[in-house]
C-alpha positions in Angstrom: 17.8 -9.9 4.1 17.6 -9.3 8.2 19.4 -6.4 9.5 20.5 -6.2 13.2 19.6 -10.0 13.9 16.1 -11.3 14.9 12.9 -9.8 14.4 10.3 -10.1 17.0 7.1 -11.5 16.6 5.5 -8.0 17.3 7.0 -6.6 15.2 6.6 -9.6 12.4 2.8 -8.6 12.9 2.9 -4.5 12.6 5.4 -4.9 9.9 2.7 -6.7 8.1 -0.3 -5.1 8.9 0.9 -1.5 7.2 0.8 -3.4 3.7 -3.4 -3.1 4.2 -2.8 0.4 3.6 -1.5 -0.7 0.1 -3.8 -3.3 -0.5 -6.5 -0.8 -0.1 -5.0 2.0 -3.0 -5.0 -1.1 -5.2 -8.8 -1.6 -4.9 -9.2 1.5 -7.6 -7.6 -0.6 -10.4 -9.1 -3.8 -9.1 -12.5 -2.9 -10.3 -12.6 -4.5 -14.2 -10.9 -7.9 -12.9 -13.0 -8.2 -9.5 -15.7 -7.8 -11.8 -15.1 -10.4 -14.4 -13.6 -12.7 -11.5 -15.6 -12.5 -8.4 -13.7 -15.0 -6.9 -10.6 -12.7 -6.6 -12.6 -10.6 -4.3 -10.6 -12.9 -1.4 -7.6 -11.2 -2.7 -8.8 -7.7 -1.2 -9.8 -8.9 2.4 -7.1 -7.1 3.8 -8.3 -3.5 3.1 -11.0 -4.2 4.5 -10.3 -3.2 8.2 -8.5 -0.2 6.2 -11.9 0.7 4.4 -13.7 1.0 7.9 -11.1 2.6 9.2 -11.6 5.3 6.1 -14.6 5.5 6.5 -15.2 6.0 10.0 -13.0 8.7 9.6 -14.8 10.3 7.0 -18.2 10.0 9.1 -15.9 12.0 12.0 -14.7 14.7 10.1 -17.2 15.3 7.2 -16.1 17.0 4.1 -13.2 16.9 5.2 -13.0 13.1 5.6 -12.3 12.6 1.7 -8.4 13.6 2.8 -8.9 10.0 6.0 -6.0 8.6 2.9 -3.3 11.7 3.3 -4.1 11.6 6.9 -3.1 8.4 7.6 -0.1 9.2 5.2 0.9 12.1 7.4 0.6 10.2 10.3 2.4 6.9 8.7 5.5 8.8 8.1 5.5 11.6 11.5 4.5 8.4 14.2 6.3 5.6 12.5 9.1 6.4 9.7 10.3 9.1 11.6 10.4 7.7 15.2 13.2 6.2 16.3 11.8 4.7 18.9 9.9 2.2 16.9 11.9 -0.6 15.5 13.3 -0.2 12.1 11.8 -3.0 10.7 8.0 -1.5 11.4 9.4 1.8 10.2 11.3 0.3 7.0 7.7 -1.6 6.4 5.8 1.2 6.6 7.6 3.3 4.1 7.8 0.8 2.0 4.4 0.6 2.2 3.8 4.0 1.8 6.0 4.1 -1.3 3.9 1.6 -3.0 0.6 4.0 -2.4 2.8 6.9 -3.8 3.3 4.9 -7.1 -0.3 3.4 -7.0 -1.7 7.0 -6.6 0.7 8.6 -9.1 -0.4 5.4 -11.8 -4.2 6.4 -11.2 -3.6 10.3 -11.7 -1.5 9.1 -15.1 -4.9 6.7 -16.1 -7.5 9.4 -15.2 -5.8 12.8 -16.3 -4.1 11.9 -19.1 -4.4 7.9 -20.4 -8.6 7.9 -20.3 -9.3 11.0 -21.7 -6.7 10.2 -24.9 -7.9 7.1 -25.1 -11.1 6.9 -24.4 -11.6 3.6 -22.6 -11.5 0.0 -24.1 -9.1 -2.9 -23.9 -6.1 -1.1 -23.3 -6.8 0.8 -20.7 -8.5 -2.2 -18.2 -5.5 -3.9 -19.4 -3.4 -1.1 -17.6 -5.7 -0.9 -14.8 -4.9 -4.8 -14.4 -1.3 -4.5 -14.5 -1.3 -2.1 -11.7 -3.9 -3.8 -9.4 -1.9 -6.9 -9.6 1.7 -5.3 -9.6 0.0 -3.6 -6.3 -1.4 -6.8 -5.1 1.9 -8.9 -5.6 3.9 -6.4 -4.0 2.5 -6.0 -1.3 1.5 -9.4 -0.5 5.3 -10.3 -1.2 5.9 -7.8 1.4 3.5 -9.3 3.6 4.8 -12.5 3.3 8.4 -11.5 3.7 8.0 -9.6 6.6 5.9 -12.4 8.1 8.8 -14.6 8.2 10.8 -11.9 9.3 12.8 -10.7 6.7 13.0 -7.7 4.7 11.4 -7.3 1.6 13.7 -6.1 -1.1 11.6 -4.9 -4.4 13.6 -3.2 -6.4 13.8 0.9 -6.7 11.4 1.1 -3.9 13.2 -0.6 -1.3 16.3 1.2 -1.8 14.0 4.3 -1.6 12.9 3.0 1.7 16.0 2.2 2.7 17.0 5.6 2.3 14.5 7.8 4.3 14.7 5.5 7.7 17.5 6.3 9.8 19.1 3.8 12.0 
């Protein structure tokens, strides 16, 4: 769906390059199915400007630098979501984008905290860790794709979320 008529080419390419963010908080799950199928590692190219990015900030700031991920949160929603000056398809992108870390980071606190340590490991839980690596993957390179061509990507729950915290 486009809102507001055409998009620019611009911001086509911003609106796509927040989903890297994304693409990177998948790499956590990715780690069982990268292993047994190297030649998915393709699918994770585009963290890795995001992973330099990281860790350069890291190398900057020291101990601190484990927090380079909520920083570029913070900064995500203050610079971009929140500014209207910025187009509202970058700024719907990027929360979007931003919404599918939240539930990527809130899956992987449910795996380690409480799923791993009941279950132990095995089967089931690289089975989980699968699931959301490649719900993570396929929604953000659906989103990617989408807002390639210009549109807006409607997944459900989470762009109505988005939706909802960018003003017009």
């Amino acid at each position: 769906m486009t809102w507001r008529g055409s998009v620019s080419i611009p911001d086509r390419i911003f609106g796509t390059l927040v989903y890297c963010f994304a693409v990177y908080d998948t790499l956590f799950f990715g780690t069982f199915l990268l292993q047994q199928f190297p030649a998915f590692n393709f699918l994770v190219l585009p963290a890795v400007p995001v992973g330099i990015t990281y860790g350069l900030v890291s190398a900057i700031l020291g101990p601190l630098g484990r927090f380079g991920s909520f920083l570029v949160f913070i900064l995500l929603f203050a610079a971009v979501v929140r500014n209207d000056k910025i187009s509202h398809f970058i700024r719907y992108n990027a929360m979007q984008s931003i919404l599918i870390g939240i539930l990527l980071a809130l899956g992987g606190i449910i795996m380690q905290y409480v799923l791993v340590p009941a279950l132990g490991g095995g089967i089931l839980i690289e089975t989980l860790f699968n699931v959301l690596f490649l719900g993570g993957l396929a929604a953000s390179y659906f989103s990617m794709i989408q807002s390639a061509l210009g549109n807006y990507a409607e997944i459900p729950t989470i762009s109505e979320a988005a939706y909802s915290q960018v003003r017009w």
